[in-house]
C-alpha positions as CSV (number, residue, x, y, z in Angstrom):
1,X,0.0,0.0,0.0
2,X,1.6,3.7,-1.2
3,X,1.4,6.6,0.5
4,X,-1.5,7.6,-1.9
5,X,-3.8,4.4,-0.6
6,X,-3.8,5.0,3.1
7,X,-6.9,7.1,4.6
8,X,-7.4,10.3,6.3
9,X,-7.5,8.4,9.5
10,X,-4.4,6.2,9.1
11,X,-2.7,9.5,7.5
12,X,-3.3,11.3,10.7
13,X,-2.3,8.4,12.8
14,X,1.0,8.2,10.9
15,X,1.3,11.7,11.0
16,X,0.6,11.6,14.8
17,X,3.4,8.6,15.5
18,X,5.9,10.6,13.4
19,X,5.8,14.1,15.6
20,X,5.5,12.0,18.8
21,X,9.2,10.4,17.8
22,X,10.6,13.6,17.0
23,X,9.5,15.0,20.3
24,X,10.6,11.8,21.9
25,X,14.2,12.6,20.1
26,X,14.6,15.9,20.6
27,X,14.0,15.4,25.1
28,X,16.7,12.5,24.2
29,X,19.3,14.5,22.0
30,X,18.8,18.5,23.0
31,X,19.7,19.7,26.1
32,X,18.2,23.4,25.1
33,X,14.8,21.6,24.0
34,X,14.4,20.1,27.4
35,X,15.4,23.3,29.1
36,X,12.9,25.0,26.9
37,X,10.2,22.2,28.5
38,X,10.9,22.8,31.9
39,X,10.5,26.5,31.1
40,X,7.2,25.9,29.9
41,X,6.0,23.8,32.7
42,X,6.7,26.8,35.1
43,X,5.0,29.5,32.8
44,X,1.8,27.5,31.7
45,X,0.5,27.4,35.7
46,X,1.6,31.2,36.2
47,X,0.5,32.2,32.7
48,X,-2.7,30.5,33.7
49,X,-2.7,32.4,37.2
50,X,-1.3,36.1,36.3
51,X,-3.1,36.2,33.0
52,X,-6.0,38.7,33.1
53,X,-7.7,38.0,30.4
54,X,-8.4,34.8,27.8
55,X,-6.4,37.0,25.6
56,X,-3.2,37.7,28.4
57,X,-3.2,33.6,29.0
58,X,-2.7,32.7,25.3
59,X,0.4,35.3,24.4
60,X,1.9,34.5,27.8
61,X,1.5,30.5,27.0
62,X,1.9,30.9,22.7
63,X,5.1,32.8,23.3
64,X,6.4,30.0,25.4
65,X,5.4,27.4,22.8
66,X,6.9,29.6,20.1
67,X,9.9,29.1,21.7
68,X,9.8,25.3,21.7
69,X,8.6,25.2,18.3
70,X,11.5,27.4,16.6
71,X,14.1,25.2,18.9
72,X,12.4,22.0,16.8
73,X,13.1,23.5,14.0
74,X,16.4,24.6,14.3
75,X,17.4,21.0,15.9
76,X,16.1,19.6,12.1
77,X,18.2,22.0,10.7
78,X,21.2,21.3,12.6
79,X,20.3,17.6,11.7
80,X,19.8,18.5,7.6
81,X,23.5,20.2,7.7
82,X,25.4,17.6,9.9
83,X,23.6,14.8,7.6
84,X,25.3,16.8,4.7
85,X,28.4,16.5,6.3
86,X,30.5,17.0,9.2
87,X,33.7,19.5,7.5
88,X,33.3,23.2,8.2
89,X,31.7,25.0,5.6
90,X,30.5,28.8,5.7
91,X,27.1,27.8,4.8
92,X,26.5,25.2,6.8
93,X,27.9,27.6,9.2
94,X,25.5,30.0,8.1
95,X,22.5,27.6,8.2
96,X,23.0,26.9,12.4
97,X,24.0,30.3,13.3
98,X,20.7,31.5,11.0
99,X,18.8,28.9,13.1
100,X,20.2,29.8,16.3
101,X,19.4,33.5,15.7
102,X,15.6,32.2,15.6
103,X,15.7,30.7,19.1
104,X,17.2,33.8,20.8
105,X,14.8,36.1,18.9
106,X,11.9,34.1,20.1
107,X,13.0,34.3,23.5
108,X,13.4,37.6,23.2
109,X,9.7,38.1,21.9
110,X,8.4,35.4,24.9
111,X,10.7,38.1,27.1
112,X,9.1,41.4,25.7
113,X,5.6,39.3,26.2
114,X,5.6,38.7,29.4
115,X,7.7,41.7,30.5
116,X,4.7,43.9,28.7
117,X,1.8,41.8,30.1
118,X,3.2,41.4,33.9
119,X,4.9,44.7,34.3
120,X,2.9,47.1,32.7
């Protein structure tokens, strides 16, 4: 059976089974993604508790999964450029530093979220 001959349900099942090994890999491989999960288990109670508003909750707890979910992405792309190979290149260079600068300006936004909504 291809790809092509599998149903919605089994799609989404696979689909499912896939994310849940990547998550499973990144908590065994990535120190900064499990760092990244213990920060989110602090902030989704206190985002829950000093959130004002419906509204106040989900930036406080988004900006925290935005976080996690650029850190996933840089992890595949530090995965795509040491697959390509392990020499020092200025692009592959390029690539992590690029995907790096995504995880720090998340947590700069989470940062400027939650300093906004609790301090002012």
């Amino acid at each position: 059976m291809s790809g092509k001959d599998i149903g919605p349900l089994e799609r989404l099942i696979n689909a499912t089974r896939y994310s849940l090994q990547g998550l499973r890999y990144a908590w065994a491989t990535e120190p900064a993604f499990r760092y990244e999960i213990y920060v989110l288990a602090i902030a989704l109670p206190v985002a829950w508790l000093v959130g004002k508003s419906a509204v106040e909750r989900a930036l406080l707890i988004g900006s925290v999964l935005l976080v996690v979910v650029v850190e996933l992405v840089n992890s595949a792309i530090e995965a795509t450029v040491n697959r390509i190979g392990r020499e020092r290149h200025e692009l592959s260079g390029r690539a992590k530093d690029l995907g790096s600068a995504a995880v720090f300006v998340a947590i700069v936004l989470a940062g400027a979220v939650w300093s906004t909504l609790l301090l002012g």
